[in-house]
C-alpha positions in Angstrom: 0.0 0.0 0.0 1.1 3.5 -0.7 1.3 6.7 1.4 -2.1 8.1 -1.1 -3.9 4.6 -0.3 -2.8 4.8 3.2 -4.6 8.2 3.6 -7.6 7.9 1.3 -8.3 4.4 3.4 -7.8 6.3 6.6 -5.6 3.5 7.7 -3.4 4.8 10.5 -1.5 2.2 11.1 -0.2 1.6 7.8 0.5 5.3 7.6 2.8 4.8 10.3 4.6 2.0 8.9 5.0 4.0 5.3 6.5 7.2 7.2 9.1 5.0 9.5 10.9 3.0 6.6 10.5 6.1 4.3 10.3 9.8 5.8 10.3 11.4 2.1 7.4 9.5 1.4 5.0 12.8 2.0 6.9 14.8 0.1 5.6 12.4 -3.5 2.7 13.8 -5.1 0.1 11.9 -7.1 -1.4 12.7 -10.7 -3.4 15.6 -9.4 -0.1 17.0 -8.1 -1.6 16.8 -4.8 1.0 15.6 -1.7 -0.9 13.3 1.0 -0.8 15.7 3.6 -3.1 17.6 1.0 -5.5 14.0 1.3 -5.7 14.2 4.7 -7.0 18.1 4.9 -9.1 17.2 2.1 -10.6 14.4 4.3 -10.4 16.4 7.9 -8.2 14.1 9.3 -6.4 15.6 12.3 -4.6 12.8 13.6 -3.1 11.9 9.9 -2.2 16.0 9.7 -0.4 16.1 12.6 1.8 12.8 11.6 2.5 14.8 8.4 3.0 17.9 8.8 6.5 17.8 10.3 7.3 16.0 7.0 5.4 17.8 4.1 5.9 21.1 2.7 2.9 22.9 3.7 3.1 25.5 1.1 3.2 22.7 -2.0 0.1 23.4 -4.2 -1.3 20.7 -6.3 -1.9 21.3 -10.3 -4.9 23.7 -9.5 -3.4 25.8 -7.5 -4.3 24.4 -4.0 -2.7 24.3 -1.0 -3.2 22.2 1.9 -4.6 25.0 3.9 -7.3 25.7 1.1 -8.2 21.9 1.2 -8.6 22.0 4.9 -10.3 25.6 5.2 -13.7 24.0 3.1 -14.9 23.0 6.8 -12.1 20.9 8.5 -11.0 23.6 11.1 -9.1 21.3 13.6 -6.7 20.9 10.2 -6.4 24.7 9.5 -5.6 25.4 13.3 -2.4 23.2 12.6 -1.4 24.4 9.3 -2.2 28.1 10.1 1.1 28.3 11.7 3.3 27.1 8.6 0.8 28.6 5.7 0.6 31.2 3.1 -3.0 32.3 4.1 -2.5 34.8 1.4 -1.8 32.2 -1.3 -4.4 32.2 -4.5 -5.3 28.6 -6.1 -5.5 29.1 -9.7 -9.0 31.0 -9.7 -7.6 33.3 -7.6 -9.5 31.6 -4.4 -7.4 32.3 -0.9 -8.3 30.0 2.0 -10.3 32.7 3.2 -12.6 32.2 0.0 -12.2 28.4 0.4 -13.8 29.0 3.9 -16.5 31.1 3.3 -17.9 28.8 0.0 -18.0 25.9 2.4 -20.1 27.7 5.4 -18.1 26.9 7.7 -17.8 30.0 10.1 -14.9 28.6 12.6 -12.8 28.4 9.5 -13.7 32.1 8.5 -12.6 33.2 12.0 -9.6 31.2 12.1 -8.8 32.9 8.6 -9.9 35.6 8.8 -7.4 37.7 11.3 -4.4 36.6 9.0 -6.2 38.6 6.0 -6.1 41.7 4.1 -10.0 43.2 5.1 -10.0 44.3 1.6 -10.0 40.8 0.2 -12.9 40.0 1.9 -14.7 41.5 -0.4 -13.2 40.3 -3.7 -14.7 37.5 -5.6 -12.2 35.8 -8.0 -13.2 36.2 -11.7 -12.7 33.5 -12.7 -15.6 32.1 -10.4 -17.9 34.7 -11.9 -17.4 33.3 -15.4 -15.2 36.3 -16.4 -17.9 38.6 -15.0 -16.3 42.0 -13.4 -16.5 41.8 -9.7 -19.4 43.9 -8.3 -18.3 47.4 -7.4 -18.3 48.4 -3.3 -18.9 51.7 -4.3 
């Protein structure tokens, strides 16, 4: 079993295994570009984030653009609290889409105030054009 099979089966034990007789192991990406630590947040598994963290780059973004905080920031807060730390919470995914944005899209309101005190105020407001189908973002004026 791989480190991606590990994850997605939310088999602990094996992850453990994988990361003892290979520590780079986390740092592989499959064909989405996405690194297992990105699985995990995807998933909101704490316990799997914590075990690899230490060994992950936490600012890798997958082929879209995302980072592990944006993954965990669509309603997985216990995830964002750990990556918070080690994160770009300013990063954009490739529609432009911070974590902030990731947050707000998935309702999940402890993410938004976890996020939000490590954000411009002014991007609070912006919506990504791309996600508007080239549409001009509405004026605040």
């Amino acid at each position: 079993m791989d480190i991606f099979t590990a994850v997605e089966r939310k088999n602990l034990r094996e992850l453990q295994r994988i990361l003892k007789s290979d520590p780079t192991a986390p740092r592989r990406t499959d064909c989405w570009g996405r690194t297992a630590l990105m699985l995990a947040c995807v998933e909101g598994e704490e316990e799997f984030v914590r075990l690899l963290l230490p060994l992950s780059d936490p600012q890798a973004s997958d082929r879209d653009g995302e980072t592990a905080l944006m993954l965990a920031s669509f309603g997985h807060p216990s995830c964002v609290e750990l990556l918070l730390p080690v994160s770009d919470p300013h990063a954009q995914d490739g529609d432009g889409w911070t974590a902030l944005m990731w947050a707000a899209s998935s309702g999940s309101q402890t993410c938004i105030d976890m996020l939000l005190p490590h954000t411009d105020a002014g991007t609070v407001f912006m919506v990504p054009r791309k996600a508007l189908n080239d549409r001009p973002a509405p004026s605040l004026d």
